[in-house]
KEMAR-474207 format. One record per atom (N, C-alpha, C): x negated, y negated, z negated; residue in one letter. Coordinates in steps of 0.02 Angstrom, whole numbers, padded with zeros to 5 digits, always signed. Example, Ala and Ser with C-alpha at 12.3 -4.5 7.8 and 13.67 -1.06 7.14 Angstrom:
# KEMAR-474207
-00660+00284-00390a
-00615+00225-00390a
-00660+00165-00390a
-00642+00112-00354s
-00684+00053-00357s
-00645-00002-00394s
This chain:
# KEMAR-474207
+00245-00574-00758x
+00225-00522-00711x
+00285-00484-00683x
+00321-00464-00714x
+00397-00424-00705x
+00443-00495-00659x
+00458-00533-00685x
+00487-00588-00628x
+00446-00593-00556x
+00384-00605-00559x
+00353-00607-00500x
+00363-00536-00459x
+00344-00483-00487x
+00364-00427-00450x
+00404-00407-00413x
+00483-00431-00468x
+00537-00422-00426x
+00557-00459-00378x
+00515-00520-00381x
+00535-00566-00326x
+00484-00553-00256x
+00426-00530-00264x
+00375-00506-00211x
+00421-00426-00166x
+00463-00386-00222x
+00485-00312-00205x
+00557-00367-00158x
+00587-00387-00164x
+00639-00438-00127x
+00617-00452-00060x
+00577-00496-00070x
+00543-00519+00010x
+00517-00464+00032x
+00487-00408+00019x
+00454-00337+00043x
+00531-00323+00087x
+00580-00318+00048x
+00651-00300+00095x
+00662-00328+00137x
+00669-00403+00119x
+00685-00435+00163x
+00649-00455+00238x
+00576-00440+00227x
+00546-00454+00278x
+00530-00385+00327x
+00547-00318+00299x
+00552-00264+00325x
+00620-00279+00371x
+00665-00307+00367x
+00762-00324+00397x
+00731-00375+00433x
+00695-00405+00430x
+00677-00435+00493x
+00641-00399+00559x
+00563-00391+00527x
+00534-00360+00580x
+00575-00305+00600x
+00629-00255+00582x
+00667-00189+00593x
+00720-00228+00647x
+00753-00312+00629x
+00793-00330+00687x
+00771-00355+00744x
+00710-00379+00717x
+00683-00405+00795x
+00650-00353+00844x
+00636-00305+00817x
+00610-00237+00828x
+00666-00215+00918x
+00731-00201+00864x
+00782-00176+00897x
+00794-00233+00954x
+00809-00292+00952x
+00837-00324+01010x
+00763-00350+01044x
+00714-00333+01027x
+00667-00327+01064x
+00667-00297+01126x
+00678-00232+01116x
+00683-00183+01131x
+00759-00173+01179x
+00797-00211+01169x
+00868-00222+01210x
+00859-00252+01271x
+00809-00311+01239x
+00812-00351+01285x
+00772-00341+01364x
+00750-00302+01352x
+00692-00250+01403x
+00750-00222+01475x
+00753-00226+01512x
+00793-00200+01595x
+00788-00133+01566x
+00843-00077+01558x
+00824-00017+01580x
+00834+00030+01501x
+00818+00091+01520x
+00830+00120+01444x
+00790+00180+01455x
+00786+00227+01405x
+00737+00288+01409x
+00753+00340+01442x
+00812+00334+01459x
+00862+00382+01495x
+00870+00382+01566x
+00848+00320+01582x
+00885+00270+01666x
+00827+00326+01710x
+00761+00346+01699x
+00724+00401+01748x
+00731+00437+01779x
+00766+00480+01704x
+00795+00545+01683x
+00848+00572+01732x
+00891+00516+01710x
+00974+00512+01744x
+00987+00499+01807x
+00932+00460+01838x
+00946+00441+01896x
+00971+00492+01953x
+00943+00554+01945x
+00962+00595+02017x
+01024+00660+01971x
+01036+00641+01903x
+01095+00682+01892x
+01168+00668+01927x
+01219+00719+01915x
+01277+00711+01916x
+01314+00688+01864x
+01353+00616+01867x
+01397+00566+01855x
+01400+00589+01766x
+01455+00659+01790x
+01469+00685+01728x
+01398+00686+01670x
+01360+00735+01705x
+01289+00746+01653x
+01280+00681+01609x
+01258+00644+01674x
+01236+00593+01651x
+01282+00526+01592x
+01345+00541+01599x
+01385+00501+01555x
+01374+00551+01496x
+01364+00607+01474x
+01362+00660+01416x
+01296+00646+01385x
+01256+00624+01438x
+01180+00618+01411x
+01141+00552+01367x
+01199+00526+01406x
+01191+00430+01344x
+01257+00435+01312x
+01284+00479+01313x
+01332+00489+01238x
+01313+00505+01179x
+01265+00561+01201x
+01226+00615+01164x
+01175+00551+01131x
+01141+00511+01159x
+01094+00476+01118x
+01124+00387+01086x
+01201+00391+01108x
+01224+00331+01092x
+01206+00258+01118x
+01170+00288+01196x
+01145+00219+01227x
+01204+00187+01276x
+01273+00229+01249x
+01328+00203+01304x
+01364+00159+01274x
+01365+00135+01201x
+01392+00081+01157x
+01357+00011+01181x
+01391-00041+01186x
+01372-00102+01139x
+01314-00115+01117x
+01281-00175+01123x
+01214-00178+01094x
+01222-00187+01027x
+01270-00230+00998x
+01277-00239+00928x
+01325-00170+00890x
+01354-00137+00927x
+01356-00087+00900x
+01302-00024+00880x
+01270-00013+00918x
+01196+00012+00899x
+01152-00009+00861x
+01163-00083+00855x
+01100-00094+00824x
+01139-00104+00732x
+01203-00088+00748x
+01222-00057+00647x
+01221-00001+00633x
+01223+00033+00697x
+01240+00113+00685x
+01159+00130+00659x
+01099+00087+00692x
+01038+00117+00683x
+01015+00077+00623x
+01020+00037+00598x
+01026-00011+00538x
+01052+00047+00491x
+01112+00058+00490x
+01136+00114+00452x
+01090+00174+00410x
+01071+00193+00492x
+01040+00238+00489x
+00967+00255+00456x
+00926+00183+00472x
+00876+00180+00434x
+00892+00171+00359x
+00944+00138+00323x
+00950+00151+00258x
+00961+00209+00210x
+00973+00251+00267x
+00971+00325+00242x
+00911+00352+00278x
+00863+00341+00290x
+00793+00366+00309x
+00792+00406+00387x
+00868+00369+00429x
+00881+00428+00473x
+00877+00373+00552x
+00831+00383+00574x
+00811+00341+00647x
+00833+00367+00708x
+00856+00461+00702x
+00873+00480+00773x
+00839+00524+00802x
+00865+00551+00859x
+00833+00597+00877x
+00785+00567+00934x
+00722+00564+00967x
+00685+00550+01008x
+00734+00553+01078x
+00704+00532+01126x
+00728+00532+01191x
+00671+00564+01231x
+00598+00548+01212x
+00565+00574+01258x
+00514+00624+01248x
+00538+00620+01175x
+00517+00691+01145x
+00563+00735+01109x
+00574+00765+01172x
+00634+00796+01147x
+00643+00841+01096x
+00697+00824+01056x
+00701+00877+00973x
+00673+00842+00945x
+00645+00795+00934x
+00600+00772+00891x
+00607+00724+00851x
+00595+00709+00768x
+00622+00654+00731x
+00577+00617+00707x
+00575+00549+00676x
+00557+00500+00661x
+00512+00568+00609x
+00534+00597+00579x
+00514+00623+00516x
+00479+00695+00533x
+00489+00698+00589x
+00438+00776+00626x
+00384+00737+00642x
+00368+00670+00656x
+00314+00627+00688x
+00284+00625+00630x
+00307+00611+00570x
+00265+00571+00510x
+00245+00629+00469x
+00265+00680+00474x
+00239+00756+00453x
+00184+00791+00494x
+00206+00790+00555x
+00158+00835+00605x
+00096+00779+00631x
+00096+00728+00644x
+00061+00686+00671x
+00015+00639+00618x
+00062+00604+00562x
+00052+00579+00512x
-00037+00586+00474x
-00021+00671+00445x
-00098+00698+00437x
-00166+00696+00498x
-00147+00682+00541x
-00197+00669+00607x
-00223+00621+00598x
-00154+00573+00603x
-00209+00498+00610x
-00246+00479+00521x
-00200+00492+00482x
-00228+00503+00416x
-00312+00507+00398x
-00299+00581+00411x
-00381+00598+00410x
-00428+00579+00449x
-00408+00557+00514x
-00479+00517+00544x
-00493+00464+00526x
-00424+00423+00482x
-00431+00336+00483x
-00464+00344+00396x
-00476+00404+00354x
-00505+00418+00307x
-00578+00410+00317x
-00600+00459+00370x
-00651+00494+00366x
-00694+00403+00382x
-00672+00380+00439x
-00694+00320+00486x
-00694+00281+00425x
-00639+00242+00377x
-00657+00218+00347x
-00728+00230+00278x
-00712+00284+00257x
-00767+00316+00197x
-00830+00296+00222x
-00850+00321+00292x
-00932+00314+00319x
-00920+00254+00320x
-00877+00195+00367x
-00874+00149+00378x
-00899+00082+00337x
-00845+00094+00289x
-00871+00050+00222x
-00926+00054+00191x
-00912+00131+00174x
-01004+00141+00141x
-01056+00111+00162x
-01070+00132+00242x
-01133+00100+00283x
-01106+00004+00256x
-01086-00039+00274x
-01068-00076+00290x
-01087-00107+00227x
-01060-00061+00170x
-01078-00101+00085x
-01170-00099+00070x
-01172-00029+00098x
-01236-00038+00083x
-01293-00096+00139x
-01275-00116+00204x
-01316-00137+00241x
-01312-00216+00201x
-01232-00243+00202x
-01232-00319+00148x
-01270-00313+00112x
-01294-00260+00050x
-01315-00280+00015x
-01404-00288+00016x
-01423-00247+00079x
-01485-00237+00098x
-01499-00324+00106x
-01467-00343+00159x
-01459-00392+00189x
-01458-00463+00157x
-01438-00465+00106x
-01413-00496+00062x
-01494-00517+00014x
-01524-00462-00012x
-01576-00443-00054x
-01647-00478+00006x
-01635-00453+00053x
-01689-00479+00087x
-01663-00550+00145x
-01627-00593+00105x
-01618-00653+00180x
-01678-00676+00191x
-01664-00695+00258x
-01705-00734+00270x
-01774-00697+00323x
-01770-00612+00313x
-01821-00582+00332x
-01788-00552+00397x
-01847-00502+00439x
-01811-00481+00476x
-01768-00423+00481x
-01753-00392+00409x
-01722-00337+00402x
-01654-00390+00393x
-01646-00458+00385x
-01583-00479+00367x
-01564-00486+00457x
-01616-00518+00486x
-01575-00537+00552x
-01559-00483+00592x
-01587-00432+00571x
-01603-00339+00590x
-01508-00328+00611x
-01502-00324+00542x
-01438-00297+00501x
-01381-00361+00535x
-01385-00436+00539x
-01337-00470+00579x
-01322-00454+00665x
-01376-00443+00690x
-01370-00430+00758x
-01337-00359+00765x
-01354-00314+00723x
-01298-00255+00718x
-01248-00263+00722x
-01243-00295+00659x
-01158-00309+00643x
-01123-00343+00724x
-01139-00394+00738x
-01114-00439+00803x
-01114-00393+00858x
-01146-00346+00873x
-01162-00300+00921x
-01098-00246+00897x
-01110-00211+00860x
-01034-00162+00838x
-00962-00179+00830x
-00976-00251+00820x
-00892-00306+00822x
-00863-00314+00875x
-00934-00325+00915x
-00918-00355+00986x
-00888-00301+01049x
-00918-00227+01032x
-00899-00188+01087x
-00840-00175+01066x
-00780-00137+01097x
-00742-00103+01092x
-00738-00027+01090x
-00688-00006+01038x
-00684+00069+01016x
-00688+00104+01102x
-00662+00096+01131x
-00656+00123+01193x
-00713+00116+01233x
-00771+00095+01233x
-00853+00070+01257x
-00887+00126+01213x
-00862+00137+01132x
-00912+00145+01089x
-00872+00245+01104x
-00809+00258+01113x
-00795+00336+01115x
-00810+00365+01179x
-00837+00331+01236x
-00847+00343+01324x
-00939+00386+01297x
-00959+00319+01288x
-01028+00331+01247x
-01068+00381+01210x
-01018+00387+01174x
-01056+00475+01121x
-01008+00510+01148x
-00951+00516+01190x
-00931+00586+01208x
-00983+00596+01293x
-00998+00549+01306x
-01059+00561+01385x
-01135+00598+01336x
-01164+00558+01289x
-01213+00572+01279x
-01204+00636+01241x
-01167+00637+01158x
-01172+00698+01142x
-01131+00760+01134x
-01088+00741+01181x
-01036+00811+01218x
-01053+00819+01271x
-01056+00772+01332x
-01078+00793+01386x
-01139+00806+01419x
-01188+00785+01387x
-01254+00805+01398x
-01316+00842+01350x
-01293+00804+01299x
-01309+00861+01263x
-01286+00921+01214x
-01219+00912+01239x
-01149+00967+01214x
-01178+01002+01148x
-01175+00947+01106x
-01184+00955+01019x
-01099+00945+01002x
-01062+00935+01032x
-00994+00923+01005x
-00960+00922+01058x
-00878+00946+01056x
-00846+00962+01090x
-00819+00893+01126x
-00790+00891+01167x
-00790+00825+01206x
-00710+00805+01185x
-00661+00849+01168x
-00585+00816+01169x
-00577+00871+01122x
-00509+00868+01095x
-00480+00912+01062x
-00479+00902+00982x
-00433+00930+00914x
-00406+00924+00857x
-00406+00986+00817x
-00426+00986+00757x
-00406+01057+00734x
-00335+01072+00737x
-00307+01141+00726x
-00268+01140+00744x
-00238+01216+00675x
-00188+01218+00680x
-00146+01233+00642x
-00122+01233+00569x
-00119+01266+00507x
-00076+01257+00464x
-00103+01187+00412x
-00070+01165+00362x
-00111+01093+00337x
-00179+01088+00313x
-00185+01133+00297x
-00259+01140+00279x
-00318+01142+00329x
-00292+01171+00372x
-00346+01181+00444x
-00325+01106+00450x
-00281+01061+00473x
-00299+00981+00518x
-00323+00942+00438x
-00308+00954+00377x
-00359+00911+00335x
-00434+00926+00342x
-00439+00981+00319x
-00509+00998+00298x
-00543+01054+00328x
-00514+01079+00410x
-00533+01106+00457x
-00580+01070+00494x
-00624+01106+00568x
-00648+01092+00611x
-00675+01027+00621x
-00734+01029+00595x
-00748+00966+00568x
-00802+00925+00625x
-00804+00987+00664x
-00872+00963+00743x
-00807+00948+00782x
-00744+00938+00772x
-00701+00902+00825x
-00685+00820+00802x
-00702+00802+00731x
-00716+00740+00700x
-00770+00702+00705x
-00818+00728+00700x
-00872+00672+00719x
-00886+00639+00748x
-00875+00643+00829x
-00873+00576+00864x
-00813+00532+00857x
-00761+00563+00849x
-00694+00510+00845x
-00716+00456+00783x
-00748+00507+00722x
-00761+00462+00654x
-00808+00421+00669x
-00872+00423+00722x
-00923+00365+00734x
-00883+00322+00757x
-00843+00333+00809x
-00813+00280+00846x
-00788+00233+00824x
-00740+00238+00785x
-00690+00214+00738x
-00739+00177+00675x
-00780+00202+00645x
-00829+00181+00571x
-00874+00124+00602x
-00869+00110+00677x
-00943+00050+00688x
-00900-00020+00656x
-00843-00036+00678x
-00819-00102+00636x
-00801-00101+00587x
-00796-00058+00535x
-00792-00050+00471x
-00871-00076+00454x
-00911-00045+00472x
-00987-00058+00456x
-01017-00136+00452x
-00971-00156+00520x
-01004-00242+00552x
-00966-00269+00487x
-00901-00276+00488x
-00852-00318+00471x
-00876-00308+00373x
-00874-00250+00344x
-00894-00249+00268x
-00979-00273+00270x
-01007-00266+00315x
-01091-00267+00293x
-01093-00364+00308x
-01052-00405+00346x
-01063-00477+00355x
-01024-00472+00287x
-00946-00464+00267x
-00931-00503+00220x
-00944-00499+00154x
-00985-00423+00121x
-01041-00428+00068x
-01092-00465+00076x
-01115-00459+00122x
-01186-00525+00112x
-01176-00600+00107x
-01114-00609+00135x
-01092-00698+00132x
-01072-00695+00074x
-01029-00637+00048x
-01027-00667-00030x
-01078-00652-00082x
-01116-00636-00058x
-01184-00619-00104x
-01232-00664-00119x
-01227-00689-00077x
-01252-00748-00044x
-01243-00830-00100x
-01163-00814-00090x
-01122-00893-00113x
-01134-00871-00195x
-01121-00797-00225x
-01143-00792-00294x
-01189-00804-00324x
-01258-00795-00289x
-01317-00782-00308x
-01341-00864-00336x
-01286-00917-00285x
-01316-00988-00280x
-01281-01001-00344x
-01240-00983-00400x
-01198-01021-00437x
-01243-00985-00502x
-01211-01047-00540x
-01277-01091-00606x
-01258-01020-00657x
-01218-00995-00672x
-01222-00912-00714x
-01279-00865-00709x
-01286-00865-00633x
-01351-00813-00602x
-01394-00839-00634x
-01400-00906-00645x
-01464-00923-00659x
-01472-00926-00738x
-01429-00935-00760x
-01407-00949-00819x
-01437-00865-00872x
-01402-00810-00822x
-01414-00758-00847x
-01503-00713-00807x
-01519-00740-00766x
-01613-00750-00786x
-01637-00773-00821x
-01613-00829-00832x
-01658-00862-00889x
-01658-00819-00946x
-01609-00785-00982x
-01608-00731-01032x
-01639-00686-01036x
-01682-00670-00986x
-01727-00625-00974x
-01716-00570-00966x
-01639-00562-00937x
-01602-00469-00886x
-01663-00470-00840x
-01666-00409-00803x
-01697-00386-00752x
-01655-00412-00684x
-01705-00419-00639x
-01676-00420-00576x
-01595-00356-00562x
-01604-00306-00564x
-01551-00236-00578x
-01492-00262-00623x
-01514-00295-00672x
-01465-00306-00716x
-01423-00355-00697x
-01452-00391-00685x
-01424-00466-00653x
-01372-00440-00579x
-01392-00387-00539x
-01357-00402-00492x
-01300-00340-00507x
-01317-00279-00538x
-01263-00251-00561x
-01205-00286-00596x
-01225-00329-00640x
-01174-00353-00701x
-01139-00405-00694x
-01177-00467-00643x
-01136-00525-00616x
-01150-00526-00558x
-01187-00528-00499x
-01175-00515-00444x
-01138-00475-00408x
-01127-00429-00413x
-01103-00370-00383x
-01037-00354-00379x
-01023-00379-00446x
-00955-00366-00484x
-00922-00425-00442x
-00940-00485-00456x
-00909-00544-00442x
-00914-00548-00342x
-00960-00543-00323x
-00959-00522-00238x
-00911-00482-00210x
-00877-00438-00256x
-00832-00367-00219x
-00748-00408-00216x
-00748-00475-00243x
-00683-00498-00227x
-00647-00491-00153x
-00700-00525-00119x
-00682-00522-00054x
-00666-00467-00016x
-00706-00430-00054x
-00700-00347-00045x
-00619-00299-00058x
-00615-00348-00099x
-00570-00298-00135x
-00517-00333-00089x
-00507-00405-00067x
-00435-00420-00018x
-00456-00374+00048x
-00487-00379+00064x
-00495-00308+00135x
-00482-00238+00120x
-00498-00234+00064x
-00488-00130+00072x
-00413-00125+00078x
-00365-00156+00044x
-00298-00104+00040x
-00287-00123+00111x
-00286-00177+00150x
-00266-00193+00239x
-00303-00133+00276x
-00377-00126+00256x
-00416-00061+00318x
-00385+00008+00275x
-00376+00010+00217x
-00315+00073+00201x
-00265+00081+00249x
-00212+00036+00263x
-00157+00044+00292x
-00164+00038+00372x
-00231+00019+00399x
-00250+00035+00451x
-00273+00076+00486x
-00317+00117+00400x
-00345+00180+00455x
-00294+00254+00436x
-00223+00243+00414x
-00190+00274+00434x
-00127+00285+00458x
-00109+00213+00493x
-00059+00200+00543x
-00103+00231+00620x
-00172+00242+00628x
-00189+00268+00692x
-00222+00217+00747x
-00258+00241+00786x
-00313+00195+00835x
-00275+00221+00899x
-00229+00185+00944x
-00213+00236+01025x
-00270+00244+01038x
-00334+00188+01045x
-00396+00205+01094x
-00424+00273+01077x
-00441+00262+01020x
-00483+00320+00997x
-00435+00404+01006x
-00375+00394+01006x
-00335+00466+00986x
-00327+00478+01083x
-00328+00440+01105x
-00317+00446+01182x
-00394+00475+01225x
-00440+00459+01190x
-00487+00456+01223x
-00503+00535+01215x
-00490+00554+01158x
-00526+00605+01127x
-00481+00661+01135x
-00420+00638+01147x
-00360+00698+01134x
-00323+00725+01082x
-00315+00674+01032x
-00293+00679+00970x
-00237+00683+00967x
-00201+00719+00949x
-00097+00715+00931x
-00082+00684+00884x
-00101+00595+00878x
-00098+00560+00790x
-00025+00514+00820x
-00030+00458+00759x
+00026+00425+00752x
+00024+00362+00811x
-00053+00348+00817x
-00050+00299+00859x
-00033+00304+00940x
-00074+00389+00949x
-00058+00377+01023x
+00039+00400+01041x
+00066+00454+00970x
+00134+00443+00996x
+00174+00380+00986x
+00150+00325+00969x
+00214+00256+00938x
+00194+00243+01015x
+00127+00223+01048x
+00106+00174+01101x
+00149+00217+01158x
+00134+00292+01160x
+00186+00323+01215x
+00272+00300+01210x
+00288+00305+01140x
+00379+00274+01136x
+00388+00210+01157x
+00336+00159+01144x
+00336+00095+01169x
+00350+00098+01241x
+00306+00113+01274x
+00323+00138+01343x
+00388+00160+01368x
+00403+00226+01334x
+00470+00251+01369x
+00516+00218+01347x
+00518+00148+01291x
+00567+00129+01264x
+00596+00187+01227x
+00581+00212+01198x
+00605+00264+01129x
+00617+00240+01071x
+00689+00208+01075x
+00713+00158+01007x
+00702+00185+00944x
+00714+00255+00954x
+00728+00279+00870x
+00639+00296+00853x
+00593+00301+00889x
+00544+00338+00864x
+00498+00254+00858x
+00499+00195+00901x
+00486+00140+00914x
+00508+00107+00833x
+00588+00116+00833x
+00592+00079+00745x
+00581+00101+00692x
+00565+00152+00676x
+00549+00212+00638x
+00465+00216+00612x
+00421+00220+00678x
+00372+00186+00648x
+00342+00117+00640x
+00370+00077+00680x
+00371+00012+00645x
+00362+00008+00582x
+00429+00036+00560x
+00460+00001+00510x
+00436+00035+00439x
+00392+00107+00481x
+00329+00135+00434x
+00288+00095+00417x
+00267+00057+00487x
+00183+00048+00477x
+00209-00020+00437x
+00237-00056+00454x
+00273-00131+00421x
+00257-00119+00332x
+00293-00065+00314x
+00318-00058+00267x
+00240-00024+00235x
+00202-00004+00247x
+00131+00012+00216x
+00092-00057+00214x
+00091-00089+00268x
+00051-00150+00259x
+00090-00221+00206x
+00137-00198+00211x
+00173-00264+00154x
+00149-00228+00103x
+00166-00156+00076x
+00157-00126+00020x
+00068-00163+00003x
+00021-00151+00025x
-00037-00152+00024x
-00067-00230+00024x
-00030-00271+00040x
-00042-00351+00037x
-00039-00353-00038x
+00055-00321-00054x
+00074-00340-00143x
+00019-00310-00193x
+00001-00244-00167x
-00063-00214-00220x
-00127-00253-00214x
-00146-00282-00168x
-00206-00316-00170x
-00202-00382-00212x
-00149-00424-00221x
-00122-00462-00267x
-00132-00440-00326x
-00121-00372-00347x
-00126-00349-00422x
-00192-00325-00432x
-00236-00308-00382x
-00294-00286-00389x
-00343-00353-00392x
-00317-00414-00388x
-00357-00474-00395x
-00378-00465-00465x
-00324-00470-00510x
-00323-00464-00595x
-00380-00411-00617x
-00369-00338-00580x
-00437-00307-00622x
-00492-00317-00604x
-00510-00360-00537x
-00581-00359-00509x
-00580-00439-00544x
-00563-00465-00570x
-00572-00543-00591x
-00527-00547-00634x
-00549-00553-00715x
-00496-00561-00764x
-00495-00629-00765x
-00519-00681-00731x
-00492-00743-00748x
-00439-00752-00688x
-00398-00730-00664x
-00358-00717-00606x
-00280-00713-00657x
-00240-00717-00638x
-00180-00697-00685x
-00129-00718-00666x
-00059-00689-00675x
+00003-00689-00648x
+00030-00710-00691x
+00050-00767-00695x
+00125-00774-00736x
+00162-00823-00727x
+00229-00814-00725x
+00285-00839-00706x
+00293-00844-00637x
+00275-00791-00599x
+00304-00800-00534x
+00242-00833-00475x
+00164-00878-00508x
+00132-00908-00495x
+00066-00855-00531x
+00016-00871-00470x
-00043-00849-00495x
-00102-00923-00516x
């Protein structure tokens, strides 16, 4: 277990030094810089002080060690198009935004979703099963941006039960566990493919368990229906389960642009998609190399979370 680890924590590095280099000359390779707008109608002087000031007057390979550097000490730079602003004012001030909605979205999300599989599951074949599939395909199929137009027309704008745009707003406590009628439509929006996507892949595996010779094995013993699906169904169905949660973890709080744009949210997603745009290197590799670095993290834990949801699962020597 300890050999495998350290060799999984290795490639975690190593594959962060990749996506972080291709990131950067990505990003080189683009006509133009975040500054070229800006600068265009300054004077000569200004303007040579002003890509000094952000180090866009070096060398491409000189920048891209100085910012290499830099990220090894946790330090990406100062923004260009937000001005004053650091990799680490984004992941503080913004961070908790997208956080808590990609919480809230997931919690309903899954929930509904676990419980409809299992509805679904219990009754195949009926029409509460084909009920519950045409949902699912219907909530997969639209887009977040179809599904936030939708309840902010119907229940902000017409029947103005909820505010149509806007975030709680000030100290940490108010954007966690503040203003909670400025969450609810963003959280429907966001929770319908959580719902489709967990409610099909509990029932397919509910499905494939129910058919294998144990189930039957343990009726014949004369458990109850309850017993039977608490103790080996249920348990043994949540595998599949369990490789999806840590990925929609690290998804629902890297941030949705659609949803934070639509609504007026100040989260992580709609400021990375704005730096993309202006070409904003330091705030562009910075969260990358955030969001990179949560989703590798969360691949390796789902690996270790195989072992407690399935003790016949097991690590050793480097091989599962």
């Amino acid at each position: 277990m300890l050999k495998y680890t350290a060799r999984r924590f290795l490639e975690m590095i190593f594959t962060l030094f990749i996506i972080a280099t291709g990131t950067f000359f990505l990003l080189a390779a683009v006509p133009g810089d975040a500054l070229a707008e800006r600068a265009e109608h300054l004077p000569e002087k200004v303007r040579v002080n002003l890509y000094a000031r952000y180090g866009l007057d070096k060398p491409v390979m000189e920048r891209y060690f100085i910012t290499m550097n830099g990220m090894l000490h946790g330090n990406f730079g100062e923004s260009v198009i937000f001005e004053g602003e650091t990799v680490s004012d984004i992941v503080k001030t913004k961070g908790p935004v997208s956080a808590r909605l990609g919480i809230q979205q997931m919690a309903l999300g899954i929930t509904l979703g676990l419980a409809l599989g299992i509805v679904a599951a219990m009754k195949k074949g009926t029409w509460v099963d084909y009920s519950i599939v045409c949902l699912s395909i219907l909530l997969i199929s639209i887009p977040h941006l179809i599904f936030g137009i939708l309840l902010q027309r119907v229940f902000a704008g017409e029947l103005h039960w909820f505010p149509t745009i806007g975030w709680p707003k000030g100290d940490l406590w108010e954007v966690w566990f503040g203003g909670w009628k400025y969450t609810i439509l963003p959280t429907l929006t966001g929770c319908f493919v959580y719902i489709a996507n967990y409610a099909r892949l509990l029932k397919t595996s509910m499905l494939d368990v129910m058919n294998q010779e144990y189930i039957l094995t343990a009726e014949s013993k004369g458990l109850s229906k309850w017993q039977v699906m608490r103790r080996h169904i249920l348990r043994n169905s949540f595998i599949p389960v369990v490789t999806n949660l840590p990925m929609s973890i690290a998804m629902c709080i890297t941030g949705s642009y659609f949803i934070e744009k639509i609504f007026a949210i100040p989260g992580f997603g709609k400021y990375y998609v704005e730096a993309i745009g202006g070409r904003d290197v330091c705030i562009v590799m910075g969260q990358t190399v955030i969001t990179a670095a949560i989703y590798i993290a969360v691949v390796f834990l789902t690996d270790i979370l195989y072992t407690l949801v399935d003790p016949r699962i097991r690590i050793r020597g480097g091989k599962k």
